[in-house]
N, C-alpha and C positions, 0 to 999 in steps of 0.2 A: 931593086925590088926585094931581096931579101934581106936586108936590112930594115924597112919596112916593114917587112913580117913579120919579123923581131922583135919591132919595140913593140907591136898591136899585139904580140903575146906576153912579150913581161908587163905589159899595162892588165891584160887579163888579169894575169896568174896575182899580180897585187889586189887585186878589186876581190879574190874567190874566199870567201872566210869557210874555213871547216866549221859543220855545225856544231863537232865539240868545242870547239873553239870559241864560239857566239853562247855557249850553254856558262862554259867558265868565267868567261866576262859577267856575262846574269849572276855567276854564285860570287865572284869577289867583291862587285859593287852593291850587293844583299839588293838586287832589284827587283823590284814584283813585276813578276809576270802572269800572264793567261794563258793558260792551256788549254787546248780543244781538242775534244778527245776523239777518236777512231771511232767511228760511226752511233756518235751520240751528240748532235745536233743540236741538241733541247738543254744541254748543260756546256760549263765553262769550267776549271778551275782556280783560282786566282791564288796566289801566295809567293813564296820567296824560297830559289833552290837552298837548299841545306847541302847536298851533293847528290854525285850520277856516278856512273860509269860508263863505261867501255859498247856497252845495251843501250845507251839511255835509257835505263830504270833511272828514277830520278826521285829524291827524298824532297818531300815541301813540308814548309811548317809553316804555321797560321794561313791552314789549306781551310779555304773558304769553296765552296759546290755554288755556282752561280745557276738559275734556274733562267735562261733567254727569252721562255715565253713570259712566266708568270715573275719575273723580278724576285724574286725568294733567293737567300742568300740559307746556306746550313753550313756553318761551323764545322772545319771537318780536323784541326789540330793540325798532328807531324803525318803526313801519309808519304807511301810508296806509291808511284806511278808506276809502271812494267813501259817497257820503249814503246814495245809492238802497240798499246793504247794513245800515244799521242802522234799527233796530227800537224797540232802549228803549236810553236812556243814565243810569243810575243812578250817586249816590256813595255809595260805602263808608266814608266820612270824615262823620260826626256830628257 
């Protein structure tokens, strides 16, 4: 029996990605991603990590503001994110 509960934990422990880890992957393959931000529903932001840290504060450049209801797209350049505002970090690149 504990050999069995063995392997069902080092199968876990492969499958677990740290999210710094899924963040780095996004900046080395320059992958666009969407962010969604901490209690602002009605927007998206969409562009490509430039870098982070340790916080996820997180630098984007060709940071696009998606608007979710009204489709409006506003140009927003190189921005800084702060951690504590994002939510989910998805990539659009398959």
């Amino acid at each position: 029996m504990s050999s069995h509960k063995s392997a069902t934990t080092t199968a876990t422990k492969k499958s677990n990605l740290p999210p710094i880890n899924l963040i780095f992957k996004y900046l080395q393959e320059q992958s666009l991603v969407t962010i969604w931000l901490y209690e602002q529903t009605q927007s998206r932001i969409q562009g490509k990590i430039r870098g982070f840290d340790e916080f996820m504060n997180i630098v984007i450049e060709d940071a696009v503001e998606l608007h979710t209801q009204s489709g409006k797209k506003d140009e927003l350049g190189m921005i800084l994110l702060k951690g504590d505002n994002i939510t989910l970090i998805s990539s659009l690149d398959i």
